[in-house]
MARTORSE-199830 format. One record per residue (C-alpha): residue in one letter; chain; residue number from 0; x, y, z. Coordinates in steps of 0.2 Angstrom, whole numbers, plus 5000, padded with zeros to 4 digits. Layout:
// residues N
   residuo   cadena   num     xx     yy     zz
         A        A   NUM      X      Y      Z
...
***
This chain:
// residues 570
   residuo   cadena   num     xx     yy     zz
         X        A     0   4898   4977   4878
         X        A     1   4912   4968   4887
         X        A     2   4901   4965   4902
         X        A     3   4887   4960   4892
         X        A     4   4899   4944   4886
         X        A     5   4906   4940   4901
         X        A     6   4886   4938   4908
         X        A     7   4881   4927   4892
         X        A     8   4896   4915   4894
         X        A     9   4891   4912   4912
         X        A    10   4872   4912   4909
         X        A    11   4877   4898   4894
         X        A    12   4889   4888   4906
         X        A    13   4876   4889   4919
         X        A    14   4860   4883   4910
         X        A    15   4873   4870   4902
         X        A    16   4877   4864   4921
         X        A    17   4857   4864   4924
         X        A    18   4856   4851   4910
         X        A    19   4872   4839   4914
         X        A    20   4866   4839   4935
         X        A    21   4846   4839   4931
         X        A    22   4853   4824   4918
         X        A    23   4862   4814   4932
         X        A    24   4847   4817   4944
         X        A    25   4835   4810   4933
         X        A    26   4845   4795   4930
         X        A    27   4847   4792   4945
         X        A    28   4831   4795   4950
         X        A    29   4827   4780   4937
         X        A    30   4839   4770   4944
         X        A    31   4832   4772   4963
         X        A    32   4815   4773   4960
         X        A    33   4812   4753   4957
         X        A    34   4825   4750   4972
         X        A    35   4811   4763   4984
         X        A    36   4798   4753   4979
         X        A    37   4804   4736   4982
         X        A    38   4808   4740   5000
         X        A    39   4793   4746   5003
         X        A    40   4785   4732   4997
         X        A    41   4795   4721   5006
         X        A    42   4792   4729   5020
         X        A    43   4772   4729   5018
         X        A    44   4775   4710   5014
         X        A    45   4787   4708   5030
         X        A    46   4770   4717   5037
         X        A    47   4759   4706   5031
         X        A    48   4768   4691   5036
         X        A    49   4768   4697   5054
         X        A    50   4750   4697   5053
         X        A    51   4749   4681   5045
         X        A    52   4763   4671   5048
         X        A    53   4756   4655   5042
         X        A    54   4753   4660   5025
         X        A    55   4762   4655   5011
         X        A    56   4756   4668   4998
         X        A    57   4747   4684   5000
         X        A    58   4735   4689   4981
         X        A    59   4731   4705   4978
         X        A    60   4714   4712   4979
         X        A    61   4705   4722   4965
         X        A    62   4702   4738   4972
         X        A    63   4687   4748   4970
         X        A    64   4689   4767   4966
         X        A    65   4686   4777   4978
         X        A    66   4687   4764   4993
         X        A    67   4700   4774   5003
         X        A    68   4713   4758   5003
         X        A    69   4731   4759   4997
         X        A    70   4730   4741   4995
         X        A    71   4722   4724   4999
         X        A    72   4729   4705   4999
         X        A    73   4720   4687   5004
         X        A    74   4732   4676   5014
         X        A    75   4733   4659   5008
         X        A    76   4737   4643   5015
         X        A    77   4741   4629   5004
         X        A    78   4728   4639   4993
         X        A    79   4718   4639   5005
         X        A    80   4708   4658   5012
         X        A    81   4715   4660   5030
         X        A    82   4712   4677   5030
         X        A    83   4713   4696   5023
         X        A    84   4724   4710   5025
         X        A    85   4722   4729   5020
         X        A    86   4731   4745   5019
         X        A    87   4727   4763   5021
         X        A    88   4735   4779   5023
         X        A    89   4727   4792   5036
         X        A    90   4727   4810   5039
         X        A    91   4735   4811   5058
         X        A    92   4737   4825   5071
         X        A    93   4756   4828   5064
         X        A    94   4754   4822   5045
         X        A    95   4750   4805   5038
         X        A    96   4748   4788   5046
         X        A    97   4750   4772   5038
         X        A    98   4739   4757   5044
         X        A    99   4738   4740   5038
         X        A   100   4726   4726   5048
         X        A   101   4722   4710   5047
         X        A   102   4704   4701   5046
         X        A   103   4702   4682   5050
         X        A   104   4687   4670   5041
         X        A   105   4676   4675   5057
         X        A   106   4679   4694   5054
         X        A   107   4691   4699   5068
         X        A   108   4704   4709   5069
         X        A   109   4719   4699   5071
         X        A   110   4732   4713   5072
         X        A   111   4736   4732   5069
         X        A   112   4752   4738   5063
         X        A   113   4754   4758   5063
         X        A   114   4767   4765   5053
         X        A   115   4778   4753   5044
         X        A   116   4781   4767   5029
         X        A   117   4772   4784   5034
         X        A   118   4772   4790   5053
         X        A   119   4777   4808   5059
         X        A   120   4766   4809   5075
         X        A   121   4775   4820   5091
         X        A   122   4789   4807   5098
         X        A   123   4782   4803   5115
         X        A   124   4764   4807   5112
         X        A   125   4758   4802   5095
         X        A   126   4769   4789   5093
         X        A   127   4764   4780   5107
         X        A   128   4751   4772   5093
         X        A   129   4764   4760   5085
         X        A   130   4767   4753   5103
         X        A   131   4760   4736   5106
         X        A   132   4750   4744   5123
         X        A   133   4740   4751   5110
         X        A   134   4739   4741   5095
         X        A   135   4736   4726   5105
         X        A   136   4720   4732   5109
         X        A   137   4712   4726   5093
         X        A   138   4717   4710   5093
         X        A   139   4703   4697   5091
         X        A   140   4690   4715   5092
         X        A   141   4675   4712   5080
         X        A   142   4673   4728   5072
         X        A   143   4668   4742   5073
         X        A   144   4681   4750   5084
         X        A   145   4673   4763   5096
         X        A   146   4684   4774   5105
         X        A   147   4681   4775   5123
         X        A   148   4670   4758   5122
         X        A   149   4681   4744   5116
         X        A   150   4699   4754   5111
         X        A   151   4703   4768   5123
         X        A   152   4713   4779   5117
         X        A   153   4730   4785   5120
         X        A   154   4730   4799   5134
         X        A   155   4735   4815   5126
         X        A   156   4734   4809   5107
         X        A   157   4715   4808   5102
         X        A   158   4720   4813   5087
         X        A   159   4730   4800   5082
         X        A   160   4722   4788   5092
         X        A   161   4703   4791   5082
         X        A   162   4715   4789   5065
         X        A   163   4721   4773   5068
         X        A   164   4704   4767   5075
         X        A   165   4696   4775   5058
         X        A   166   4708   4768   5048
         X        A   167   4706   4750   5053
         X        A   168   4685   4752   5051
         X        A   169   4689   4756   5034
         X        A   170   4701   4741   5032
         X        A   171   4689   4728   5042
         X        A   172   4674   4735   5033
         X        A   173   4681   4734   5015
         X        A   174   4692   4717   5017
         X        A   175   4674   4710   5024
         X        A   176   4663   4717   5009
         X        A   177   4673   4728   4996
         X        A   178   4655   4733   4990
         X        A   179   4652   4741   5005
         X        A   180   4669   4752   5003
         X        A   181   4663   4772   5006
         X        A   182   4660   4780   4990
         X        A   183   4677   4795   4988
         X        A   184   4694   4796   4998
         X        A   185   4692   4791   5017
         X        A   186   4689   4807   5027
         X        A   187   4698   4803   5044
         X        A   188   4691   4815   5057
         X        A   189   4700   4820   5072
         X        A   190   4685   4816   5085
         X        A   191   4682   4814   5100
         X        A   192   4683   4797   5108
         X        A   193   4664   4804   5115
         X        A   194   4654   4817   5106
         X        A   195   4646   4831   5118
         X        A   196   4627   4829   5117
         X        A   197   4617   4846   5117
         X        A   198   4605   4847   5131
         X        A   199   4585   4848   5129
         X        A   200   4578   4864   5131
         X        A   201   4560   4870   5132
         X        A   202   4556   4861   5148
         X        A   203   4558   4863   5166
         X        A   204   4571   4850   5174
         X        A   205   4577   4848   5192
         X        A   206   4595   4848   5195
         X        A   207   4603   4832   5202
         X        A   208   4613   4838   5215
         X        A   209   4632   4832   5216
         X        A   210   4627   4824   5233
         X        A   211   4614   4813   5228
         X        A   212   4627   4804   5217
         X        A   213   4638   4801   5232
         X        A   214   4631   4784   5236
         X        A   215   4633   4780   5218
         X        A   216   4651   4788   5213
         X        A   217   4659   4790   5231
         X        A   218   4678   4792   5223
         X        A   219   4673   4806   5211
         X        A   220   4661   4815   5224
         X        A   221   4674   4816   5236
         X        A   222   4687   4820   5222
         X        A   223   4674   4837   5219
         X        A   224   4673   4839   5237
         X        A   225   4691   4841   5237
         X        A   226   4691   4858   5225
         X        A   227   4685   4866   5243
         X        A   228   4702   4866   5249
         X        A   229   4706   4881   5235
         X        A   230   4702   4894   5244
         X        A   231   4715   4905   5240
         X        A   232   4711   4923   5235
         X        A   233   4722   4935   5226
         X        A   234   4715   4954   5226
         X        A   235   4719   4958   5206
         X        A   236   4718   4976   5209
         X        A   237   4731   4978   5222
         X        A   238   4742   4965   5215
         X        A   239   4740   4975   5198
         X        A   240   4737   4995   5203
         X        A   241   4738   5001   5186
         X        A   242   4720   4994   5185
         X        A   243   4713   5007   5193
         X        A   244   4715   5016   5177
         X        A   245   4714   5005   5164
         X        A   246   4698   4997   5170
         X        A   247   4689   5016   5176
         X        A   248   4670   5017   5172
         X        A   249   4668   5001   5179
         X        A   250   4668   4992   5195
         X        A   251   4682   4980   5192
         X        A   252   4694   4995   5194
         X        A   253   4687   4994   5212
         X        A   254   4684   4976   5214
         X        A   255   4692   4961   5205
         X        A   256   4697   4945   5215
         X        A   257   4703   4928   5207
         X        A   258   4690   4913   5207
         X        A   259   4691   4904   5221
         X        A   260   4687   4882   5220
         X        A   261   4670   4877   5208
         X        A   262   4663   4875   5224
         X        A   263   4662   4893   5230
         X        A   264   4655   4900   5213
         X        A   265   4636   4903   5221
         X        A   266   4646   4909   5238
         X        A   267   4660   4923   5229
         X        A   268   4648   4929   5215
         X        A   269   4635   4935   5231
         X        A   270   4649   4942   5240
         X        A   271   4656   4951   5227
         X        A   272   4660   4972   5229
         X        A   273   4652   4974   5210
         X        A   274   4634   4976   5208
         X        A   275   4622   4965   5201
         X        A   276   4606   4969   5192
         X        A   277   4602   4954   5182
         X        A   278   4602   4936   5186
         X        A   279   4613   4934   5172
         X        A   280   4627   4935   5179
         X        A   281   4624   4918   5187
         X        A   282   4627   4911   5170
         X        A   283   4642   4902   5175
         X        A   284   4638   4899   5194
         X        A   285   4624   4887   5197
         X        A   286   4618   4874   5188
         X        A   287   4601   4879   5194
         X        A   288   4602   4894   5185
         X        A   289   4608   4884   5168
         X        A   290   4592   4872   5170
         X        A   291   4583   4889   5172
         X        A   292   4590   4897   5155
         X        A   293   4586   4880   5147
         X        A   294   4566   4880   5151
         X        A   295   4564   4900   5147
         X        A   296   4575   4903   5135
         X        A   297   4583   4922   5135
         X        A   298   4570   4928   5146
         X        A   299   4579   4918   5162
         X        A   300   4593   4932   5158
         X        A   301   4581   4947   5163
         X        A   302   4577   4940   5179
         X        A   303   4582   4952   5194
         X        A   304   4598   4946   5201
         X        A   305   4589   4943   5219
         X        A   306   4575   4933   5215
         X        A   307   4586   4921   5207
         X        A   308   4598   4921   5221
         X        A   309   4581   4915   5233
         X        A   310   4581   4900   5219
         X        A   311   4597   4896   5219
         X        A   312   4608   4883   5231
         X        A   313   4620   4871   5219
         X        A   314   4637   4878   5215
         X        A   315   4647   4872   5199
         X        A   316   4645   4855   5199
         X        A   317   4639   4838   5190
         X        A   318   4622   4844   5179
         X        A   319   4636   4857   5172
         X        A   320   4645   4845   5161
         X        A   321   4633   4829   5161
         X        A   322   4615   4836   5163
         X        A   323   4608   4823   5174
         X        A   324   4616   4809   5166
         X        A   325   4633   4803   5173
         X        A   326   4645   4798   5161
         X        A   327   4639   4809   5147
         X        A   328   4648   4823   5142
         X        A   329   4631   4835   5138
         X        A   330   4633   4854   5133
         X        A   331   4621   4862   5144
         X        A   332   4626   4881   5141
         X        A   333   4618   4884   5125
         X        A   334   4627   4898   5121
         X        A   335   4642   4888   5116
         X        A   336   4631   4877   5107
         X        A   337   4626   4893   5097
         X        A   338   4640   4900   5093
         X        A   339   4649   4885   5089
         X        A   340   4638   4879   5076
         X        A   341   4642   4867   5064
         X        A   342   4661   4865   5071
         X        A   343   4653   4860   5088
         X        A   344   4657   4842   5086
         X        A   345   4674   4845   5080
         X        A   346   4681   4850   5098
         X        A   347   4683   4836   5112
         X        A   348   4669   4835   5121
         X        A   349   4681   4835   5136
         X        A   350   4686   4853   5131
         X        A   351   4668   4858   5126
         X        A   352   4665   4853   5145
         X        A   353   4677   4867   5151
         X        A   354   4672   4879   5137
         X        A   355   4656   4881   5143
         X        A   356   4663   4893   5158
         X        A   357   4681   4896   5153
         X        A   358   4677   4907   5137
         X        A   359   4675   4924   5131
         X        A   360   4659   4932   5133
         X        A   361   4649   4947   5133
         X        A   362   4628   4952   5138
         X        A   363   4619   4954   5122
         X        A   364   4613   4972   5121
         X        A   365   4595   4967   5117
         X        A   366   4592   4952   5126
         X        A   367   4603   4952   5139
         X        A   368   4608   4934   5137
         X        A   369   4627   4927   5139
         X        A   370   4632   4926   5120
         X        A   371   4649   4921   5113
         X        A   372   4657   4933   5100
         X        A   373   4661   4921   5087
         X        A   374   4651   4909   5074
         X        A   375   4664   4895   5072
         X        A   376   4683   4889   5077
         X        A   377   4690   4901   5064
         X        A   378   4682   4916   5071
         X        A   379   4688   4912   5090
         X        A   380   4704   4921   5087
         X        A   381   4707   4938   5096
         X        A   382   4710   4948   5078
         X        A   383   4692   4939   5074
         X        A   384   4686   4944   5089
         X        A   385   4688   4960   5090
         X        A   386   4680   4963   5072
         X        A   387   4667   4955   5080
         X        A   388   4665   4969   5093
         X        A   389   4669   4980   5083
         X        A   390   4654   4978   5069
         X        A   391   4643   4976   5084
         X        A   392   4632   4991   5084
         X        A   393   4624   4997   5099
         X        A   394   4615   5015   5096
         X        A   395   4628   5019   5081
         X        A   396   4644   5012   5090
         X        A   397   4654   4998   5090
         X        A   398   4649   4986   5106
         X        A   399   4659   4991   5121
         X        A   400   4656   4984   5140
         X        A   401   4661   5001   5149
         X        A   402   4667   5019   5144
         X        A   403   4681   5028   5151
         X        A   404   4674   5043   5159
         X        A   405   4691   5055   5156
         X        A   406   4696   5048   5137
         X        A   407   4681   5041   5133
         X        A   408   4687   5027   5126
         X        A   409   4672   5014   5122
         X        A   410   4683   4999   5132
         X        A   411   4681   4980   5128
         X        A   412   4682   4972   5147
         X        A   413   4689   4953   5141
         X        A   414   4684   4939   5153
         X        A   415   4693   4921   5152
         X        A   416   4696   4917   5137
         X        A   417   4707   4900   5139
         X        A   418   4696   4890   5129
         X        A   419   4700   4901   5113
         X        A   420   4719   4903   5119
         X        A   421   4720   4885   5120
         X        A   422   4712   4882   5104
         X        A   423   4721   4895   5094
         X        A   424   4734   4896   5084
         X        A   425   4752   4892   5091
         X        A   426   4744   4880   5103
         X        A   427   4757   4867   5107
         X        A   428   4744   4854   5115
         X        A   429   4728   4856   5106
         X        A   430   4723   4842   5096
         X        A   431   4734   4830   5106
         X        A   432   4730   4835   5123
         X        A   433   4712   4840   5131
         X        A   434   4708   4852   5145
         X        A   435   4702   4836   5157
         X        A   436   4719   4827   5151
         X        A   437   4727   4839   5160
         X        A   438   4716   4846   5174
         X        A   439   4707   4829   5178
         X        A   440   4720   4816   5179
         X        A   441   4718   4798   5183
         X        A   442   4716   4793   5202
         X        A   443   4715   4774   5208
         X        A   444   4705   4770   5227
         X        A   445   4711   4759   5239
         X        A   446   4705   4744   5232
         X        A   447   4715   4746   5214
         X        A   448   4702   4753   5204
         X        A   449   4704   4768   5192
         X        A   450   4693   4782   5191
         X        A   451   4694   4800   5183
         X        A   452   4697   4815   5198
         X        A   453   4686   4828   5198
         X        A   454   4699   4840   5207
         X        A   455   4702   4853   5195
         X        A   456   4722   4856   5197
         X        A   457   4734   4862   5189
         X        A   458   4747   4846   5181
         X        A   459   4759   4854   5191
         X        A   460   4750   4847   5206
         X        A   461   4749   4829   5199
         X        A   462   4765   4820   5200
         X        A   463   4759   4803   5195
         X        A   464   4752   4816   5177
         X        A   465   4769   4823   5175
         X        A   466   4778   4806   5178
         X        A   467   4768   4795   5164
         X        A   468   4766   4809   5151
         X        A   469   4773   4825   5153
         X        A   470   4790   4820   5157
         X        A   471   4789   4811   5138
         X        A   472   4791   4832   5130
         X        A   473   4796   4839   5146
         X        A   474   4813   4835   5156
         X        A   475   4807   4846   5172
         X        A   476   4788   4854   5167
         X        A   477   4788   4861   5181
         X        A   478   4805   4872   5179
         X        A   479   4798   4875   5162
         X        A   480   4780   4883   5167
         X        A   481   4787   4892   5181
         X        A   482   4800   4900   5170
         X        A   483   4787   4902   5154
         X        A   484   4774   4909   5168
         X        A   485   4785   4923   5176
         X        A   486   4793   4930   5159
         X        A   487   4773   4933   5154
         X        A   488   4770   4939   5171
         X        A   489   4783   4955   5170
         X        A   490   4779   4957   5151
         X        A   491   4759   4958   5155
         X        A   492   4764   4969   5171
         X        A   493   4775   4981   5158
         X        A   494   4763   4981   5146
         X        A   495   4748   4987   5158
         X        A   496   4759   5002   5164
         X        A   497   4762   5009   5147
         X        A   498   4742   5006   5146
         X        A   499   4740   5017   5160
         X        A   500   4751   5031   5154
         X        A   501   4740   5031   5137
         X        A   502   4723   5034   5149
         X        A   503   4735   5048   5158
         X        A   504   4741   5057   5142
         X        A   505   4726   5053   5131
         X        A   506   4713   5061   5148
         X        A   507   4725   5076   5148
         X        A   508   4726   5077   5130
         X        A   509   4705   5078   5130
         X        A   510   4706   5091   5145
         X        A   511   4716   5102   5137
         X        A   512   4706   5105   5121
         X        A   513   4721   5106   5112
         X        A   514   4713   5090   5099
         X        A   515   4699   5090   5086
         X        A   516   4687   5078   5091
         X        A   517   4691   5069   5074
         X        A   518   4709   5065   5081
         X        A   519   4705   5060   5099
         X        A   520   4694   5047   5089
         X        A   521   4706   5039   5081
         X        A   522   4716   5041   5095
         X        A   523   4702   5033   5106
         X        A   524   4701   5018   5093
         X        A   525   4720   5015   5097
         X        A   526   4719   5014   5114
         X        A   527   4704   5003   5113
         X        A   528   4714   4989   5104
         X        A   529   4728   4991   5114
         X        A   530   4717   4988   5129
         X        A   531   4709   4972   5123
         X        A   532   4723   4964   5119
         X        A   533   4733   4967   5132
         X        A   534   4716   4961   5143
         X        A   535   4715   4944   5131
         X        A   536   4730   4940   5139
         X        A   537   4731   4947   5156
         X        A   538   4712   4939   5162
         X        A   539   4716   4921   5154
         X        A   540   4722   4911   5169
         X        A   541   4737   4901   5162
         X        A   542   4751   4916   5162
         X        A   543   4757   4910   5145
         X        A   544   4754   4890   5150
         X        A   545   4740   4885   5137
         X        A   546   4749   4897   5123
         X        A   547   4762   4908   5123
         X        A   548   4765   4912   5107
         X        A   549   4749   4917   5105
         X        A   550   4750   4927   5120
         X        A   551   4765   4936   5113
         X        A   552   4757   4942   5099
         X        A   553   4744   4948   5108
         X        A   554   4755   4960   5119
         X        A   555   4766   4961   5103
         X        A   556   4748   4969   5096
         X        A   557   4745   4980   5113
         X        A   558   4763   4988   5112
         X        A   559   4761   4992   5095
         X        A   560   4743   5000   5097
         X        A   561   4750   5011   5113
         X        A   562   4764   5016   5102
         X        A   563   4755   5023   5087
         X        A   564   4744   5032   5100
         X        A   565   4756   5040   5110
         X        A   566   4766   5046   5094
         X        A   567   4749   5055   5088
         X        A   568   4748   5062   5107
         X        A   569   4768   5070   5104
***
């Protein structure tokens, strides 16, 4: 009893505080609120001013419902129109951004001014859009605004960049004709400054070699000759033995060097210690065989490997990313196409450019055709993935591209996947950043002029790169990558060895007949996982660089599969 009073009298005197301070709050919130508002509307009239500094009064404008705009004014001069100015909040890569632009008598922009009241893009990146070497761009511009065409966009912050430009369409359009105002809240998209476009298929096309274009683009085709100098090799199976066990049943526990420069892919994939029975695996090699795919459709797949290798000649080169149209970015692997779907024109064409080799994939059991296993962005991830594989039947069993012959695991073999490690969850760069702002930097000739390399490097190998944008994030990247690149390099080497002791204990484990079948199946189902996350993370060639937290929780997901099965095997 005695305790129950003492706990009343506090709950009283507590919920009689929670009146007094919620009281005092409230007051003051009704004492601050008009003082809130009026700054911000002195600063959007300070805004509007800057804009118009000729005008003597600024009237609002009746909105119409729906239109998208936070607000719209008409200058005036001596009661005369000298012009309009609009507001609009957008969606950016970070959270909302706050345009407002002004629109002369003849319909042109005569100024842009991002985030006077709502800004929160990345310090360095982002908010390089309130900087006049951006918003100066629109000035005197007769709308629309085209990204790429007459407003470039800020290297590394598409995002951002594509709001802003969105947002003053929608200003310029409304201010010009509110009738013509989009029906429902402004949608701001984060696309691309270019969309891809999706190659033509059904007819026979002959590839223009990179060489022919020489005469016409002689800084980029000697930019592409340049990847030939990456000739370095790196033998994966003596720099990582374990996989002589953790890839057995398949050639690659035998054979598996790194890729050499775009230039040798025709060269390494004939040369290769792995046999071939199909032509496709020139899926990602040649051109030639692309063009191919694209006039037969899945049959080009079933070829044999050798009479395609007597049709074949171009490596990697300029119909891969822009068919045979120069300054288009054009998806010519129709597998990504596919599998992307409707989200296809949500990604960058510059990254759909490199995803078109630097994915995933896997030989469709019936058709033999290069296939993605995913049907959307959300679906890239490994846990998605892997469902994938896993509901994948082939004669009763889930898809596998080997079998262990002494644990008879039914193994997953992962290729590259940096596109969906770049583009998953815990990316630091996605959305701001694309694969070609970072692997195809700006280059300038000897007589001045800019043009894009077609050197595919690592950023660590462009000074000038790190110098006028990663040093904005990054106080030494380089120090940074190669201290973030060897932590994941001796985790991933750890994690393999414990791989290899599971195929040890789980082969003697089956030997010794000592386990139902029933529990060396759900042993064998461990050991699966553990392999292909572990192989998600070892086969994608940044070390950690595009995504390392995602990479942890891959190896965070292989160490946790090993040690479930190796308790069952104790």
């Amino acid at each position: 009893m005695k305790h129950w009073r003492t706990y009343l009298k506090y709950t009283v005197t507590l919920a009689l505080t929670c009146v007094v301070v919620g009281g005092a709050l409230g007051a003051v919130n009704h004492i601050t609120e008009p003082i809130i508002s009026a700054r911000k509307l002195a600063a959007a009239d300070s805004s509007r001013l800057l804009l118009f500094p000729d005008a003597d009064k600024f009237e609002p404008m009746e909105l119409v419902e729906g239109s998208g705009m936070d607000n719209a004014y008409t200058a005036l001069k001596g009661g005369e129109v000298i012009g309009h100015v609009g507001q609009a909040t957008v969606s950016g890569s970070q959270g909302m951004v706050d345009v407002i632009s002004g629109i002369d008598l003849e319909g042109k922009v005569v100024g842009v001014i991002v985030g006077s009241s709502a800004f929160s893009e990345t310090n360095g990146i982002g908010s390089k859009a309130k900087e006049p070497d951006f918003t100066n761009q629109f000035i005197g511009l007769e709308l629309p605004a085209k990204p790429g065409q007459n407003v470039d966009a800020i290297t590394g912050a598409t995002i951002t960049s594509t709001a802003v430009i969105n947002a003053t369409n929608l200003i310029g359009t409304y201010l010009q004709d509110p009738s013509a105002a989009p029906s429902g809240a402004v949608t701001i998209s984060a696309a691309p400054p270019r969309a891809a476009q999706i190659v033509k298929t059904g007819t026979a096309v002959k590839v223009t070699a990179a060489a022919e274009w020489a005469g016409q683009y002689p800084d980029i085709y000697a930019s592409y000759l340049a990847n030939s100098e990456n000739r370095e090799v790196h033998d994966y199976v003596a720099d990582y033995p374990m996989l002589s066990k953790v890839y057995e049943g398949m050639a690659f526990n035998k054979y598996y060097s790194s890729a050499r420069g775009h230039v040798y892919t025709i060269e390494d994939v004939t040369s290769t210690g792995r046999p071939h029975a199909l032509a496709n695996c020139f899926s990602c090699k040649t051109p030639d065989f692309t063009a191919k795919v694209n006039e037969l459709g899945d049959a080009a797949y079933r070829i044999p490997f050798e009479d395609m290798q007597a049709q074949v000649s171009e490596p990697i080169s300029c119909y891969n990313c822009h068919a045979n149209t120069p300054g288009e970015l054009v998806v010519t692997h129709t597998y990504v196409s596919d599998a992307m779907g409707r989200d296809l024109m949500k990604v960058d064409a510059e990254n759909l450019s490199c995803a078109q080799c630097h994915v995933e994939y896997y030989f469709n059991p019936a058709t033999k055709a290069t296939s993605l296993p995913y049907t959307s962005l959300e679906t890239m991830t490994p846990d998605a993935i892997l469902a994938y594989y896993n509901n994948t039947s082939v004669e009763g069993q889930p898809f596998s591209d080997y079998t262990n012959p002494r644990t008879g695991v039914r193994q997953i073999k992962v290729q590259h996947p940096e596109f969906e490690t770049f583009m998953g969850p815990g990316s630091q760069h996605a959305g701001d950043y694309t694969c070609a702002d970072c692997h195809m930097g700006q280059a300038v000739n000897a007589q001045g002029e800019t043009y894009i390399s077609h050197t595919w490097t690592s950023p660590l190998d462009n000074q000038a790169l790190i110098d006028s944008t990663c040093s904005a994030c990054h106080a030494d990247l380089r120090k940074e990558t190669e201290e973030l690149q060897e932590a994941m390099e001796r985790r991933t080497y750890a994690v393999g060895y414990e791989l290899e002791r599971l195929t040890d204990t789980l082969a003697e484990a089956v030997e010794s007949g000592a386990y139902t079948e029933d529990q060396l199946n759900e042993i064998r189902e461990l050991a699966r996982n553990a392999q292909f996350y572990w192989d998600f993370v070892f086969v994608e060639n940044s070390e950690g660089a595009h995504n390392s937290q995602l990479d942890n929780e891959c190896l965070d997901k292989a160490e946790e599969y090993f040690n479930r099965a190796m308790a069952l095997l104790h």
